[in-house]
C-alpha atoms as one frame of an Amber mdcrd trajectory, in Angstrom:
protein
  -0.873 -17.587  -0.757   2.975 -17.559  -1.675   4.283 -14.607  -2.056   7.401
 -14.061  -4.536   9.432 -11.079  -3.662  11.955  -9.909  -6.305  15.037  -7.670
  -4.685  15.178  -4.665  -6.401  18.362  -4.338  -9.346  21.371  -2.576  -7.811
  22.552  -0.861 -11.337  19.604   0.073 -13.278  17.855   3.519 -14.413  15.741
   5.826 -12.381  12.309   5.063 -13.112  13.319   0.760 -13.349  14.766   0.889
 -10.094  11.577   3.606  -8.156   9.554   0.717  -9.827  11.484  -2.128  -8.461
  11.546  -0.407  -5.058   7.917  -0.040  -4.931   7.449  -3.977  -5.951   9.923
  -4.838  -3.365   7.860  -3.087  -0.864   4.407  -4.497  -2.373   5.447  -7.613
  -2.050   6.607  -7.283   2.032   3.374  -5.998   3.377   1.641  -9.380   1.129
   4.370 -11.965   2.501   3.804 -10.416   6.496   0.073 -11.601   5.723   1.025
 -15.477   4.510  -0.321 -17.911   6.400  -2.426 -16.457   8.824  -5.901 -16.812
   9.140  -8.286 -14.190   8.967  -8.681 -13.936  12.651  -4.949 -13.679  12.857
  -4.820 -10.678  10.383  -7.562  -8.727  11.865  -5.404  -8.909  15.284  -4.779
  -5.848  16.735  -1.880  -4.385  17.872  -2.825  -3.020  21.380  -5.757  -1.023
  22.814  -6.555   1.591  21.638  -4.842   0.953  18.165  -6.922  -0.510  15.226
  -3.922  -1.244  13.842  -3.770  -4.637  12.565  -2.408  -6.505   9.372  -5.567
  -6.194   7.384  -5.970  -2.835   8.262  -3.072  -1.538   6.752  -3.612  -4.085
   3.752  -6.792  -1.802   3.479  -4.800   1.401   4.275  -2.152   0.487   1.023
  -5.401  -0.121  -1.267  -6.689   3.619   0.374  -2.831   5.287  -0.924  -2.198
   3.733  -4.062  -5.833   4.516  -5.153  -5.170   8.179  -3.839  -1.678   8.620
  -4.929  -1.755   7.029  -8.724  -5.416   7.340  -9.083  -7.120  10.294  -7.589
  -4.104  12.866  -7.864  -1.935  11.564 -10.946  -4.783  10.133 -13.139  -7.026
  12.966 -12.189  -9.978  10.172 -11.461 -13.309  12.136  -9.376 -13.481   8.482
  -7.327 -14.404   8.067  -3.513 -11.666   6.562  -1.293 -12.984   2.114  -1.100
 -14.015   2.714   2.507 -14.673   5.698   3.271 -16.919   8.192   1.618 -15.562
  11.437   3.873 -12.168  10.813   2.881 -10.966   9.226   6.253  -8.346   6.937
   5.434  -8.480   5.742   9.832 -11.334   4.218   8.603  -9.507   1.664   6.281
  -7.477   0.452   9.368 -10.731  -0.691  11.309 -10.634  -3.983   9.482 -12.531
  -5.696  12.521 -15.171  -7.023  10.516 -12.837  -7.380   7.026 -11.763 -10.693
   5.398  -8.662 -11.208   3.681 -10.161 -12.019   0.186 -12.308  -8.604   0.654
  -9.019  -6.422   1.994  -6.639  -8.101  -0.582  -9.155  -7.888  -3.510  -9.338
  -4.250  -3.051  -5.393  -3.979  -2.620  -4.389  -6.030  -5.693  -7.274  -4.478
  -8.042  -5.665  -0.623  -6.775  -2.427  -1.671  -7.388  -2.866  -3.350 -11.197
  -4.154   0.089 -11.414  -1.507   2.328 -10.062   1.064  -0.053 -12.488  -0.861
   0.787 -15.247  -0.968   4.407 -14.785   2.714   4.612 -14.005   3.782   2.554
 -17.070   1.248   4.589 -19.333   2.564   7.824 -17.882   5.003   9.309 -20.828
   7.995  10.104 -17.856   8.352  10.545 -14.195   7.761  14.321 -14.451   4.388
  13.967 -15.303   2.220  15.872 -12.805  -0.765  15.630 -10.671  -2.920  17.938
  -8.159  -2.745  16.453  -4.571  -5.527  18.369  -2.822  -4.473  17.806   0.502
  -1.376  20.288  -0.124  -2.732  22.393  -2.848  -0.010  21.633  -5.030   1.010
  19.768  -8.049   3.620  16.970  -7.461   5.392  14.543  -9.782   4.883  11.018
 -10.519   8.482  10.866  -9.282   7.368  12.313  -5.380   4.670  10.062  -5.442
   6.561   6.317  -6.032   8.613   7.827  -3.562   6.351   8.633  -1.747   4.463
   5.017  -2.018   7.766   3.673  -1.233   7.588   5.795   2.064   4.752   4.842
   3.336   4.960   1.053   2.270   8.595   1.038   4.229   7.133   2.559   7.099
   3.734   0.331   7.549   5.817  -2.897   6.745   8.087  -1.760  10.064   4.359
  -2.004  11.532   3.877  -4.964   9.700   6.685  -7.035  11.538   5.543  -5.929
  15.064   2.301  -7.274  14.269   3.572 -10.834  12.703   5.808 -11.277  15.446
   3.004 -10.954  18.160   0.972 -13.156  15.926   2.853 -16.195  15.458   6.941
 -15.551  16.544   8.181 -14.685  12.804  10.583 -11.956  12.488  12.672 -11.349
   9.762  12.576  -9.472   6.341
C-alpha cells in the first residue's frame, strides 16, 4: 500500500482547512503502517502495553465510528470490537490482520466523510453520552484531529522500533 498524503492548504476557510487537517492526519497513521508485515504491525510496544500499530489502526476505526457516527449521526450501533463499549479492547490486535483492521478503518472513515460533508454546517450538533452533553461537529473534527495527532506521536515510536524509520 502507498499512501498519498496531501499537506493541508495554509489560506483556506474553516470547515476546508478542519477537513484538510483531519486528512492530513488520516493519512499519517496509514503511511506509519506501509510496508510492514502483519507480524510487524501487531508488534507491541513494551510489556504490559497492547499498544501496537494495528491496534490503534483499530482504535481510529473505534473513534471515527463513535465520534461521526454514534454521537453526530445519532446511529444506535455497537462499537466493531467491542460490544461493552471498551474501546482497550480495539488495541489488543494480537490476533488482527491488516486487511481485517484497515477494512474496518477505511469503511468508518468513508462514513464519517460522508456525514461531515452531508452535515448542513459545522454547528450541527450531536449527544456524546460519555459527557452528557451536546457538542458540535466543529469539537468533534477537532477533536478527531486530537486524537489522530496524538496516536500518530505513538505511531512513530512504534515504526522506529520496528524497522529504524523516523520521520513525518
Amino acid at each position: 500500500m502507498n499512501t498519498e498524503r496531501i499537506d493541508p492548504p495554509l489560506t483556506a476557510g474553516e470547515r476546508e482547512t478542519l477537513r484538510a487537517y483531519l486528512d492530513y492526519h488520516r493519512a499519517t497513521l496509514a503511511m506509519k503502517c506501509d510496508g510492514l508485515s502483519d507480524e510487524d504491525l501487531r508488534r507491541r510496544s513494551m510489556p504490559p502495553s497492547a499498544l501496537s500499530l494495528l491496534g490503534l489502526v483499530r482504535h481510529m476505526a473505534e473513534v471515527e465510528r463513535t465520534w461521526f457516527r454514534r454521537v453526530i449521526n445519532a446511529e444506535d450501533i455497537p462499537l466493531v470490537w467491542s460490544d461493552e463499549g471498551d474501546y482497550q479492547v480495539a488495541y489488543d490486535a494480537s490476533s488482527a490482520t491488516r486487511s481485517e483492521a484497515f477494512e474496518a478503518w477505511r469503511a468508518e472513515v468513508e462514513h464519517s466523510r460522508r456525514i461531515e460533508e452531508n452535515a448542513v454546517s459545522l454547528d450541527v450538533t450531536g449527544h456524546q453520552p460519555r459527557w452528557g452533553e451536546d457538542v458540535s461537529l466543529r469539537l468533534v473534527m477537532l477533536h478527531l484531529i486530537h486524537e489522530y495527532a496524538r496516536h500518530n506521536g505513538h505511531a512513530d515510536l512504534l515504526r522506529e522500533g520496528i524497522d529504524g524509520t523516523v520521520g513525518a
